[in-house]
N, CA, C and O atoms as a CHARMM CRD file, in Angstrom:
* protein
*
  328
    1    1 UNK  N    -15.94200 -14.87800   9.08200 PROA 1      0.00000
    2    1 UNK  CA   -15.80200 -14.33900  10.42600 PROA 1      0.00000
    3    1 UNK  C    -14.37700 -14.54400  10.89700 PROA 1      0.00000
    4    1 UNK  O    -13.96900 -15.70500  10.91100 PROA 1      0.00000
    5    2 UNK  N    -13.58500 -13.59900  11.27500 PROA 2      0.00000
    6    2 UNK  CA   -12.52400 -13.53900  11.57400 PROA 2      0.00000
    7    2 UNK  C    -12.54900 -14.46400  13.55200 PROA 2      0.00000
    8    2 UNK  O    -13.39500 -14.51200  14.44500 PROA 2      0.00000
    9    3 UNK  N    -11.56000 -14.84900  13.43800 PROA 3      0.00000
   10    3 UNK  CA   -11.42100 -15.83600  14.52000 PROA 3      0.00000
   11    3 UNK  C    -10.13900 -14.31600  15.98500 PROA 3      0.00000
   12    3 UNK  O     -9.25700 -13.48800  15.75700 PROA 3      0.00000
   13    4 UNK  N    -10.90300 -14.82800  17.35000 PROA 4      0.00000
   14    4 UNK  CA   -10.29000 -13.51600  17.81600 PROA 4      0.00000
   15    4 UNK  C     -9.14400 -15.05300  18.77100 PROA 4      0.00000
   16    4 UNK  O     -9.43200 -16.24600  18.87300 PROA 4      0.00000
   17    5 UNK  N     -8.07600 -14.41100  19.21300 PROA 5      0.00000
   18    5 UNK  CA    -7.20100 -14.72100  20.05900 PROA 5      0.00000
   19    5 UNK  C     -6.88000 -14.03800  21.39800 PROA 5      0.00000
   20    5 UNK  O     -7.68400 -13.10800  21.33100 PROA 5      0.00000
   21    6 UNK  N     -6.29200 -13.89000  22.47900 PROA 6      0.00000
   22    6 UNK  CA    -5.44800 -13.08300  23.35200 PROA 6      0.00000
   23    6 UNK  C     -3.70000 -12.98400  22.87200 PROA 6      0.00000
   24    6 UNK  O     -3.11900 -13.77600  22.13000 PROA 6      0.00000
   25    7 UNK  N     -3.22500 -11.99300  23.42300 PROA 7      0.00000
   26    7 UNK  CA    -1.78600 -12.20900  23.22000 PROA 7      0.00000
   27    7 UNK  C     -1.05700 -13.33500  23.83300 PROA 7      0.00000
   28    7 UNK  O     -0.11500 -13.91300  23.29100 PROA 7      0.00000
   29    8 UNK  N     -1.66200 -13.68200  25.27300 PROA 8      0.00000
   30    8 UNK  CA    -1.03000 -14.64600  26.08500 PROA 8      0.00000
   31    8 UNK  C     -1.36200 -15.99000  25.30900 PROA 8      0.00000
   32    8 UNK  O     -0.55500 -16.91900  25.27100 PROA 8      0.00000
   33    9 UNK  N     -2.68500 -16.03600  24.65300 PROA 9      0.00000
   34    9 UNK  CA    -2.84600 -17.56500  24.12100 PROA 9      0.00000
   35    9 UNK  C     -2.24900 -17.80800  22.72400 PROA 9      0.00000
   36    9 UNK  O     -2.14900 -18.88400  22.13400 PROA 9      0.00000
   37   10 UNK  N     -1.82300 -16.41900  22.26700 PROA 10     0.00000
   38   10 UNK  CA    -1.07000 -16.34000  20.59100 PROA 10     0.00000
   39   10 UNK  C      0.13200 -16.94200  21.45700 PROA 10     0.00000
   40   10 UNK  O      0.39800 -18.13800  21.57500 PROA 10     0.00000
   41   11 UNK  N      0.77500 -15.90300  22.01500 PROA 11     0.00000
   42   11 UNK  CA     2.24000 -16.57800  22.79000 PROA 11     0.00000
   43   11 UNK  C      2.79800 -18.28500  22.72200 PROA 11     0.00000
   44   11 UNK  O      3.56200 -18.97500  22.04700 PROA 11     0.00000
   45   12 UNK  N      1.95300 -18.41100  23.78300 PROA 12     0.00000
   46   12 UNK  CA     1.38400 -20.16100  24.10100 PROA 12     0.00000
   47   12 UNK  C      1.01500 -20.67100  22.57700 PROA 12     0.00000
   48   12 UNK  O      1.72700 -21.66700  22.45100 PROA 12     0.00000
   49   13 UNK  N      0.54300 -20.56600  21.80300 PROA 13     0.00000
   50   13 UNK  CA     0.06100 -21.83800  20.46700 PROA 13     0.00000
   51   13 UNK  C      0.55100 -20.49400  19.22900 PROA 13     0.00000
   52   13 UNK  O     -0.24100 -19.97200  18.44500 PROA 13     0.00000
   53   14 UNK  N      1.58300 -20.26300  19.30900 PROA 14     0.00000
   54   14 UNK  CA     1.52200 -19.22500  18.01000 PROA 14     0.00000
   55   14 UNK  C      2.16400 -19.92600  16.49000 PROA 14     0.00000
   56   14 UNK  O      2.19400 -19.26000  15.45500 PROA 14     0.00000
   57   15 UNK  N      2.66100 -21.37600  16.56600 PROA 15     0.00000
   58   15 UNK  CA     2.86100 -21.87600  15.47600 PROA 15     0.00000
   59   15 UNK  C      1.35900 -22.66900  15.01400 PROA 15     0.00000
   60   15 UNK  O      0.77700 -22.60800  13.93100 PROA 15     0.00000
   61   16 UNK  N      1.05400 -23.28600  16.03500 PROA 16     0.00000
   62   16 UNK  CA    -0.32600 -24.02100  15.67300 PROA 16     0.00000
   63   16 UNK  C     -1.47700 -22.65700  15.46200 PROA 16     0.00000
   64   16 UNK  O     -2.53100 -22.87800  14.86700 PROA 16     0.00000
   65   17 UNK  N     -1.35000 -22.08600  15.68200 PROA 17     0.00000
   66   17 UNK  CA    -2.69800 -20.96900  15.10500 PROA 17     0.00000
   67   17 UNK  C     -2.18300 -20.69900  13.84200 PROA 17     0.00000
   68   17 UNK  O     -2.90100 -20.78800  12.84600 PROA 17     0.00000
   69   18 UNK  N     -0.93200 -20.35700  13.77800 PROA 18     0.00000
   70   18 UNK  CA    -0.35000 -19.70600  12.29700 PROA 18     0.00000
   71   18 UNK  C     -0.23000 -21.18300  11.10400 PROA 18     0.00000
   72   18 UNK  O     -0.32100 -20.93000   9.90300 PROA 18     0.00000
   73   19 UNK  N     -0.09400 -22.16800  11.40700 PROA 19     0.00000
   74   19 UNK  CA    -0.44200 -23.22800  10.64000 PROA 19     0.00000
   75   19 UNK  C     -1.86500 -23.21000  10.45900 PROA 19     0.00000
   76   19 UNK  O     -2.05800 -23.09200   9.24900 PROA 19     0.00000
   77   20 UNK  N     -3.11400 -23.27900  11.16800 PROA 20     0.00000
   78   20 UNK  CA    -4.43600 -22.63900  11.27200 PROA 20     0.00000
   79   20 UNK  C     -4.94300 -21.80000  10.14400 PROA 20     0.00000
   80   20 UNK  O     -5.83000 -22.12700   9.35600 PROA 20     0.00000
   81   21 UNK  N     -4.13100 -20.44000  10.16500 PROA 21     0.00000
   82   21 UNK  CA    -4.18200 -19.45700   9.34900 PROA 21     0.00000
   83   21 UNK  C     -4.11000 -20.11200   8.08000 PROA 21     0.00000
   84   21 UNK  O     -5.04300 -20.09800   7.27700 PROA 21     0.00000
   85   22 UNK  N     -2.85700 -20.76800   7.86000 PROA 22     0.00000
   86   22 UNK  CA    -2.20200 -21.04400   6.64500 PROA 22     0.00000
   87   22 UNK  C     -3.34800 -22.01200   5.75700 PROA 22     0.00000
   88   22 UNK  O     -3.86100 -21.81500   4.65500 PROA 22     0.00000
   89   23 UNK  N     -3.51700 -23.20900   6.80800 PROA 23     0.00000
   90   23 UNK  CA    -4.43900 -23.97100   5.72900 PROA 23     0.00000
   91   23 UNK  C     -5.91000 -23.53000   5.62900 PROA 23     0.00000
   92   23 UNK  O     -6.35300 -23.44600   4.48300 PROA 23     0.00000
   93   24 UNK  N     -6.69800 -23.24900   6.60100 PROA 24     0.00000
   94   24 UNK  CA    -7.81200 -22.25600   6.49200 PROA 24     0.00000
   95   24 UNK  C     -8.35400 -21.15300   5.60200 PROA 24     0.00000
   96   24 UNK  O     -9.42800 -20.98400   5.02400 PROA 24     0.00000
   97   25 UNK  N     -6.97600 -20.30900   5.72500 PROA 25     0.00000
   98   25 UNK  CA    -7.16600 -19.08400   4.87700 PROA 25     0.00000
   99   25 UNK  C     -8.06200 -18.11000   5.89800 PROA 25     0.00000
  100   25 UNK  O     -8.34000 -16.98600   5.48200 PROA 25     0.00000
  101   26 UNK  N     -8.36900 -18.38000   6.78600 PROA 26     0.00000
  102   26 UNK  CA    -9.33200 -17.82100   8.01600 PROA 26     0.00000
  103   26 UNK  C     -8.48100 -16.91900   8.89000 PROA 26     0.00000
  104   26 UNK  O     -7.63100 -17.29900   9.69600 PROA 26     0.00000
  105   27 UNK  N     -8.87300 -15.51400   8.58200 PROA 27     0.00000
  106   27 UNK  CA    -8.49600 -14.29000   9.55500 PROA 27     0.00000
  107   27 UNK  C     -8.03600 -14.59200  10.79200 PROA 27     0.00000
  108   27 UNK  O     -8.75400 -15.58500  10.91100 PROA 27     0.00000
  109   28 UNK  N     -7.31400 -14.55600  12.01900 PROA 28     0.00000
  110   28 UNK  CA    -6.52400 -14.43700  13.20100 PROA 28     0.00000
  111   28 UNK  C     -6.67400 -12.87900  13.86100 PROA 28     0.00000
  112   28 UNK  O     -5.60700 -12.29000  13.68800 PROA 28     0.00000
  113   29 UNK  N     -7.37700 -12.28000  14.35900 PROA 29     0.00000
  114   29 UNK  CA    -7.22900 -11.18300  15.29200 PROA 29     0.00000
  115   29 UNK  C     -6.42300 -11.90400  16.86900 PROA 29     0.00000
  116   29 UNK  O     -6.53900 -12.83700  17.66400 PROA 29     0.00000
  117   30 UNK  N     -5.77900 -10.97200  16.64200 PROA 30     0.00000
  118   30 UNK  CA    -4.84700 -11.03000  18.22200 PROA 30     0.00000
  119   30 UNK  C     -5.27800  -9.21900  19.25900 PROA 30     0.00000
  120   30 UNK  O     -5.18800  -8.01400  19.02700 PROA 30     0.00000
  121   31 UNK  N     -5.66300  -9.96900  20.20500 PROA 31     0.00000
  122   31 UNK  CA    -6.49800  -9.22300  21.25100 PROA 31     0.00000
  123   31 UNK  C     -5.42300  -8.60800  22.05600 PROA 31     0.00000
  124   31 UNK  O     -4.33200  -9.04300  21.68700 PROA 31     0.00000
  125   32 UNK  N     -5.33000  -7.73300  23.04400 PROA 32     0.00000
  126   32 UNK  CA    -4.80700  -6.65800  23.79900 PROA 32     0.00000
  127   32 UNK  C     -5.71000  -6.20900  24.56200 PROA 32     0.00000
  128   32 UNK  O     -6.44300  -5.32400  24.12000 PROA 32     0.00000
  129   33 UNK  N     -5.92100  -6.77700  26.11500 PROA 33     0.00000
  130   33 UNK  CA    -6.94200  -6.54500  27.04000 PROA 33     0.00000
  131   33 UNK  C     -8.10900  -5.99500  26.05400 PROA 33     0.00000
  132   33 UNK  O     -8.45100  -4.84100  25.79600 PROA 33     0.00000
  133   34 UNK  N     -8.79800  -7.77700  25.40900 PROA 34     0.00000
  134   34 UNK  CA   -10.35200  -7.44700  25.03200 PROA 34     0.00000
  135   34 UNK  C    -10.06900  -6.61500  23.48000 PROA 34     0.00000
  136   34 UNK  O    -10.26300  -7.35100  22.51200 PROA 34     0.00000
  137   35 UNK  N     -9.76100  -5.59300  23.24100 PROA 35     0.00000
  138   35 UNK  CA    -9.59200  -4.66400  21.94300 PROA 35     0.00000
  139   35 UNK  C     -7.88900  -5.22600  21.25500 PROA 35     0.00000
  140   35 UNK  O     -6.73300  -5.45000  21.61500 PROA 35     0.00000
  141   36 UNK  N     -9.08700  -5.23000  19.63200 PROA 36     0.00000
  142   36 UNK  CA    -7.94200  -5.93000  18.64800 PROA 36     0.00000
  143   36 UNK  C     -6.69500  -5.02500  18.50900 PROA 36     0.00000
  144   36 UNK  O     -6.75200  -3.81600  18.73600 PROA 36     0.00000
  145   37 UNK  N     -5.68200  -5.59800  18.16500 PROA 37     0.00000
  146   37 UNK  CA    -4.43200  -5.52000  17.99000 PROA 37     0.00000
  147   37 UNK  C     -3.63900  -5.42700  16.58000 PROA 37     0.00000
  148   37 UNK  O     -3.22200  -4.50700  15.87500 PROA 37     0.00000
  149   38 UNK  N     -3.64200  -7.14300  16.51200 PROA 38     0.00000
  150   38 UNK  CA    -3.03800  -7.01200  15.53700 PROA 38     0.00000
  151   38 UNK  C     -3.84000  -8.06400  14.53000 PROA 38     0.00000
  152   38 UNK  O     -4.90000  -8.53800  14.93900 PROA 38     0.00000
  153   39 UNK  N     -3.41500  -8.38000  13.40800 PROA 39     0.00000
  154   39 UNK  CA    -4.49900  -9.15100  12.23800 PROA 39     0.00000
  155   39 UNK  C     -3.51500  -9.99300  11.48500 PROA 39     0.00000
  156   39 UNK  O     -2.73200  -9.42900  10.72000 PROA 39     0.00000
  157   40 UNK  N     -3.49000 -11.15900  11.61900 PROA 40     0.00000
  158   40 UNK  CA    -2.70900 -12.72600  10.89600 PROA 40     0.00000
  159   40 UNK  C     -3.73200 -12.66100   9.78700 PROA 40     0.00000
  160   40 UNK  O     -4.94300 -12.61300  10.00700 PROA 40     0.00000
  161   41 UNK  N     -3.08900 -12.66300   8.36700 PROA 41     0.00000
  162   41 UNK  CA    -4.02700 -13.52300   7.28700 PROA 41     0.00000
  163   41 UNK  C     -2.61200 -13.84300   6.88800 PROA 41     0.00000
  164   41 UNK  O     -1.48800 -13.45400   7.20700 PROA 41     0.00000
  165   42 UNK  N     -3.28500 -14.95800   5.82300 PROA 42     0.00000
  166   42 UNK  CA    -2.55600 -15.92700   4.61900 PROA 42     0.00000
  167   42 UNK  C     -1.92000 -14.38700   3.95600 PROA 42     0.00000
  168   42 UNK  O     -2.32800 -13.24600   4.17000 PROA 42     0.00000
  169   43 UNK  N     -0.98400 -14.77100   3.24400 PROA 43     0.00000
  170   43 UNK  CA    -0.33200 -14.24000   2.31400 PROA 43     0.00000
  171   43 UNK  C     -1.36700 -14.15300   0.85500 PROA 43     0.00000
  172   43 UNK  O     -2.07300 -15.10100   0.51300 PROA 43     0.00000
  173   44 UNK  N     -1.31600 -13.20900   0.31000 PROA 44     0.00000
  174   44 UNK  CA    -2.25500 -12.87400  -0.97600 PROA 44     0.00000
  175   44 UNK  C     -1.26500 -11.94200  -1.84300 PROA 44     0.00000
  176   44 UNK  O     -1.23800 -10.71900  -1.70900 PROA 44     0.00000
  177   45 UNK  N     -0.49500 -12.62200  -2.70400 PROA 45     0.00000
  178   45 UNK  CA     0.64100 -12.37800  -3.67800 PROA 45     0.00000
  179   45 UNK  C     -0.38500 -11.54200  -4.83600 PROA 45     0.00000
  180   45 UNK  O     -1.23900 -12.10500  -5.52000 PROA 45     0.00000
  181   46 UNK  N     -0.06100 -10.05000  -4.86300 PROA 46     0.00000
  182   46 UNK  CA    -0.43800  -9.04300  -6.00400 PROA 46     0.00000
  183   46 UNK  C      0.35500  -8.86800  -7.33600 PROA 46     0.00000
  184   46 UNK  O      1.49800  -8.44800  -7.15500 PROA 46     0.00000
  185   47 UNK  N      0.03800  -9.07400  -8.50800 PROA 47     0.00000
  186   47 UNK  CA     0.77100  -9.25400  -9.30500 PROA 47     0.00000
  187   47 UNK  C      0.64000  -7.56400  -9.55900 PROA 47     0.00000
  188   47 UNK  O     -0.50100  -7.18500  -9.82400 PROA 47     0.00000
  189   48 UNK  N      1.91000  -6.31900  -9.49200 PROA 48     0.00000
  190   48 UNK  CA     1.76200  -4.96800  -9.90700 PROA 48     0.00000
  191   48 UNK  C      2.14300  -4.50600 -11.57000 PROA 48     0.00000
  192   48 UNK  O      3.17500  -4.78300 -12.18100 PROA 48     0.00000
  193   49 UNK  N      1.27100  -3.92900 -11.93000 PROA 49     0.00000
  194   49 UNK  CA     1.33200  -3.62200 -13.49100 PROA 49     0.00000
  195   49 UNK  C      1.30800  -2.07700 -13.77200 PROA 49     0.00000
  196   49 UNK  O      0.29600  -1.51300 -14.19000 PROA 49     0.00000
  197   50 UNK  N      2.52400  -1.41400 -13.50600 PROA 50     0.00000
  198   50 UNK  CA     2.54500   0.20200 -13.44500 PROA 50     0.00000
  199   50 UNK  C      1.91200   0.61300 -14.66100 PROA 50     0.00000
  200   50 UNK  O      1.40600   1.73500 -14.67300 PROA 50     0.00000
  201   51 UNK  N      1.85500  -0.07000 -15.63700 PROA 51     0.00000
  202   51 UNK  CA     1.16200   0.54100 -17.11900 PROA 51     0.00000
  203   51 UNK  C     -0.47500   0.36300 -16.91100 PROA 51     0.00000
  204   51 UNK  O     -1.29400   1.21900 -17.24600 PROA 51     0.00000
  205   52 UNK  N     -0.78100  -0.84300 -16.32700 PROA 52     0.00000
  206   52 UNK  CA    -1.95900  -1.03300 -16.15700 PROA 52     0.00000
  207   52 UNK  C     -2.49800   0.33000 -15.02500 PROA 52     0.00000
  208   52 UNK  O     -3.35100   1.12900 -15.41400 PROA 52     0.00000
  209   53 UNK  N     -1.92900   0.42900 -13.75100 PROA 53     0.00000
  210   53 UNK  CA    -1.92600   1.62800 -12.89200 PROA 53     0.00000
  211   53 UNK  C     -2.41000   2.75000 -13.34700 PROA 53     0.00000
  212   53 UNK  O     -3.45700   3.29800 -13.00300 PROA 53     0.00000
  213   54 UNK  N     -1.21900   3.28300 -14.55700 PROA 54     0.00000
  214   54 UNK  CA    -1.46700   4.66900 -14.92900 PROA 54     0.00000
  215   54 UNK  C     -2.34300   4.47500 -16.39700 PROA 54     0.00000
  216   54 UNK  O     -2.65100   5.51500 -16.97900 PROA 54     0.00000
  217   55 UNK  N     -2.60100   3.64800 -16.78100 PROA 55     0.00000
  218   55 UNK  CA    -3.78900   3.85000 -17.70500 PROA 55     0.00000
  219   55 UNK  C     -4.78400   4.58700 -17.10500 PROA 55     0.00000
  220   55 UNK  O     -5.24100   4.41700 -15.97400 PROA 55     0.00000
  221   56 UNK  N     -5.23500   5.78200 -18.28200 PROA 56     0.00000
  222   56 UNK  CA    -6.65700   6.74300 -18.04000 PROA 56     0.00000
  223   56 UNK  C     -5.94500   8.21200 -16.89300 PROA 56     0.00000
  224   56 UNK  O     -6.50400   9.23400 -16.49500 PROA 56     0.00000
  225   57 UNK  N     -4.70100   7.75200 -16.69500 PROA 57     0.00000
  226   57 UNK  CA    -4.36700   8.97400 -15.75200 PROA 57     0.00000
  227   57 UNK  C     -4.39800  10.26300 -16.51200 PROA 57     0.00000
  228   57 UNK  O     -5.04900  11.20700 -16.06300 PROA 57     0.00000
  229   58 UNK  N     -3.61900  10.38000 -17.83400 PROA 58     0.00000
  230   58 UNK  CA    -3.30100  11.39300 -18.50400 PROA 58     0.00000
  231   58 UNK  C     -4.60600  11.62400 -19.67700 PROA 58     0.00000
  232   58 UNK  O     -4.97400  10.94800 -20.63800 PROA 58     0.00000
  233   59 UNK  N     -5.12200  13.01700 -19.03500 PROA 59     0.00000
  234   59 UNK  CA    -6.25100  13.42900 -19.61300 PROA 59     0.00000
  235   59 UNK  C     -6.16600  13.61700 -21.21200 PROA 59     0.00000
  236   59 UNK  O     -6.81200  13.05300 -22.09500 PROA 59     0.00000
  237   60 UNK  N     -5.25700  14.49900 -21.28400 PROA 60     0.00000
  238   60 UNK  CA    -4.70400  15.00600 -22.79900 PROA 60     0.00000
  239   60 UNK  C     -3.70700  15.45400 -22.83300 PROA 60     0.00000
  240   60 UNK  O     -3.51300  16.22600 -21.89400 PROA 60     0.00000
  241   61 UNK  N     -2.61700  15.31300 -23.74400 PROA 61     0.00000
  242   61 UNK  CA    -1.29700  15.71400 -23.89400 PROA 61     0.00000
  243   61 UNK  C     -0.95100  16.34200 -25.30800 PROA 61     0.00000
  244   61 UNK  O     -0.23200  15.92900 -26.21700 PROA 61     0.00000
  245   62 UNK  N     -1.52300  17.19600 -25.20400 PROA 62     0.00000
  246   62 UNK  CA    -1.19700  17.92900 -26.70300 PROA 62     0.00000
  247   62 UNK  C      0.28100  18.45900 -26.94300 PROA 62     0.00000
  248   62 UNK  O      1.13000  18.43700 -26.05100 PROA 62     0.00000
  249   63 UNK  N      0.49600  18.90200 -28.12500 PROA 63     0.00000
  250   63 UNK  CA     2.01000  19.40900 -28.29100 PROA 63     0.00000
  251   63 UNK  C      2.74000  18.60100 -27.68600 PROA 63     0.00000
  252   63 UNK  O      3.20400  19.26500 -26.75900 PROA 63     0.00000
  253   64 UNK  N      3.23900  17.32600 -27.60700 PROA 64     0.00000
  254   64 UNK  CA     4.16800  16.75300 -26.55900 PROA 64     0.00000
  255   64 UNK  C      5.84700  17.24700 -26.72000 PROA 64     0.00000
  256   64 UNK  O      6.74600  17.08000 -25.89600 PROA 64     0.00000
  257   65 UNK  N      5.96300  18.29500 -28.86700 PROA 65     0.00000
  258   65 UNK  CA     7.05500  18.11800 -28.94800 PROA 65     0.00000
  259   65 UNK  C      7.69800  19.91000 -28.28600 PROA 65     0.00000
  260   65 UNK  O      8.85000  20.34300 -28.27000 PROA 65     0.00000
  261   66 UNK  N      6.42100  20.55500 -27.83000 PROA 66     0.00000
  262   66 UNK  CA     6.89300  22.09600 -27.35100 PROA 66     0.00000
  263   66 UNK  C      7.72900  21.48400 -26.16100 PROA 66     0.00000
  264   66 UNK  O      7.72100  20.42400 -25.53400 PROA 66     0.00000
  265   67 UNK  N      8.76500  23.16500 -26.14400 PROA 67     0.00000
  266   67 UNK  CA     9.66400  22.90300 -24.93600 PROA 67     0.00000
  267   67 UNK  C      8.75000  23.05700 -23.57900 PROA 67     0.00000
  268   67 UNK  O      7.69300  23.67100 -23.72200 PROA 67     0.00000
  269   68 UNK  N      8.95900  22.72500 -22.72700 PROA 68     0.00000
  270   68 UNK  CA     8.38800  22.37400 -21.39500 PROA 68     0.00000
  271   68 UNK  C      9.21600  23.85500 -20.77100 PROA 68     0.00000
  272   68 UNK  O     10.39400  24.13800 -20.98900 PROA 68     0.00000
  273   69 UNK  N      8.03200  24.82900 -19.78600 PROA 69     0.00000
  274   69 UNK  CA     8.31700  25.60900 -19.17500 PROA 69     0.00000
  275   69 UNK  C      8.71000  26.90100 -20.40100 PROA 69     0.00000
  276   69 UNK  O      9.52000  27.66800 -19.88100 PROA 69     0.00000
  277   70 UNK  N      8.47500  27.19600 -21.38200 PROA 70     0.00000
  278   70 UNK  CA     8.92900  28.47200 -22.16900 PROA 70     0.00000
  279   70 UNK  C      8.91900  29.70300 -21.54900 PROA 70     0.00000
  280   70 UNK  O      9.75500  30.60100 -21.65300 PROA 70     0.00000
  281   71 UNK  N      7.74200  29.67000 -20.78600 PROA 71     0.00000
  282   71 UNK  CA     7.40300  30.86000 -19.86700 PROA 71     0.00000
  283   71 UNK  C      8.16800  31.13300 -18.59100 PROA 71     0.00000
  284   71 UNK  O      8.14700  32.22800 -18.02700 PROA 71     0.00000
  285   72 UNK  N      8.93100  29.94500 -18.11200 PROA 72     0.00000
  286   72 UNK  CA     9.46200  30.27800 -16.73700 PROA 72     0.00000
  287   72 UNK  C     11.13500  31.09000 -17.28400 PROA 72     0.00000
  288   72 UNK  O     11.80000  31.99900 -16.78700 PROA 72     0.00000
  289   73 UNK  N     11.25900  30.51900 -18.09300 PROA 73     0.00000
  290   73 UNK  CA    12.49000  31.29500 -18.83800 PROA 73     0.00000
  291   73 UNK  C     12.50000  32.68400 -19.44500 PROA 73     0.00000
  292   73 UNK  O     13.29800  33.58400 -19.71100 PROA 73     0.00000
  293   74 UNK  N     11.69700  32.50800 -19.49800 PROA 74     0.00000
  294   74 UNK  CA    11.42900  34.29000 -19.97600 PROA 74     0.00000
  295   74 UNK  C     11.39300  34.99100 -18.69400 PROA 74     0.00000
  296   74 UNK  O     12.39300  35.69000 -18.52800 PROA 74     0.00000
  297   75 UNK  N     10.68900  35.01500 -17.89800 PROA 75     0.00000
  298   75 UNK  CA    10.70700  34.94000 -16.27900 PROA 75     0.00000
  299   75 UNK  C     12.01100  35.60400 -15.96800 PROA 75     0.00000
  300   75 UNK  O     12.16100  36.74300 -15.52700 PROA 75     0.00000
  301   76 UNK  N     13.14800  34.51600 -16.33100 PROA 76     0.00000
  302   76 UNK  CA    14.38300  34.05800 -15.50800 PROA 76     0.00000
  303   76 UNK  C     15.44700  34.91700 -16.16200 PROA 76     0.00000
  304   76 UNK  O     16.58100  34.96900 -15.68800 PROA 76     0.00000
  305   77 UNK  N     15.06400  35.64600 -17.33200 PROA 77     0.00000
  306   77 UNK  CA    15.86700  36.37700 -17.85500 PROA 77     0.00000
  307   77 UNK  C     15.54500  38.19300 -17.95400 PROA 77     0.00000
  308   77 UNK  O     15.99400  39.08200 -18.67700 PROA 77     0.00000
  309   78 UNK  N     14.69600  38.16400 -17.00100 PROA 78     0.00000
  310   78 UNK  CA    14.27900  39.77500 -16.38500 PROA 78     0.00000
  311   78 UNK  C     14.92000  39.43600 -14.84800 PROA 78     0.00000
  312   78 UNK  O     14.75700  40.40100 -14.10100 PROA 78     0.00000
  313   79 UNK  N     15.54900  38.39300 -14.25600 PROA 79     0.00000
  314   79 UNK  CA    15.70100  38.68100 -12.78100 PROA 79     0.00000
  315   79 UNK  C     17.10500  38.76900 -12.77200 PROA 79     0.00000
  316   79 UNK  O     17.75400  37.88200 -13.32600 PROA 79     0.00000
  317   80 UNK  N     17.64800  39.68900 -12.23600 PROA 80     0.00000
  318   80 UNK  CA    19.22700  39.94700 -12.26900 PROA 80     0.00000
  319   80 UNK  C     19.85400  38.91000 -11.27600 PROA 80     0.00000
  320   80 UNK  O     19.10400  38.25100 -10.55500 PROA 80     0.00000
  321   81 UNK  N     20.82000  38.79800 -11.23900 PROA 81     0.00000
  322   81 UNK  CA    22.05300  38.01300 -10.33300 PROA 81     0.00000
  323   81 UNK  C     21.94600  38.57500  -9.28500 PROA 81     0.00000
  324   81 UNK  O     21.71500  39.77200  -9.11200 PROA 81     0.00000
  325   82 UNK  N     22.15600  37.48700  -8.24300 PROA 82     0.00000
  326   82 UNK  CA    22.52900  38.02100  -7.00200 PROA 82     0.00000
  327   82 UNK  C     23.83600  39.10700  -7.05000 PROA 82     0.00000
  328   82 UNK  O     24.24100  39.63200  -6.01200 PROA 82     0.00000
């Protein structure tokens, strides 16, 4: 259960709540007449692995060694110069 605050009482105790946070690990909502605001948690360090990410992205890649775009060039050589 996340723990709620006011802004005026964050103001007033905002190192002792955020020490709170820290050893707890326990959510902080900060209030704004009654309706939440803003949200204090602990820090939660993501380790990012772009290979891990895009694993399963690429369905199938056939031919990888054809030129890319053959067709837009053919295209590009029926359109005259400005």
């Amino acid at each position: 259960m996340n723990r709620e605050v006011s802004k005026s009482v964050f103001k007033a105790r905002a190192l002792q709540l955020l020490r709170e946070v820290e050893a707890t690990g326990q959510r902080l909502v900060i209030t704004d007449r009654g309706k939440p605001a803003i949200e204090v948690r602990p820090y939660e360090p993501t380790e990012h692995d772009a290979l891990k990410d895009l694993r399963g992205s690429v369905l199938s890649f056939d031919r990888p060694l054809d030129p890319v775009g053959e067709e837009d060039w053919e295209r590009a050589d029926r359109i005259d110069p400005p």
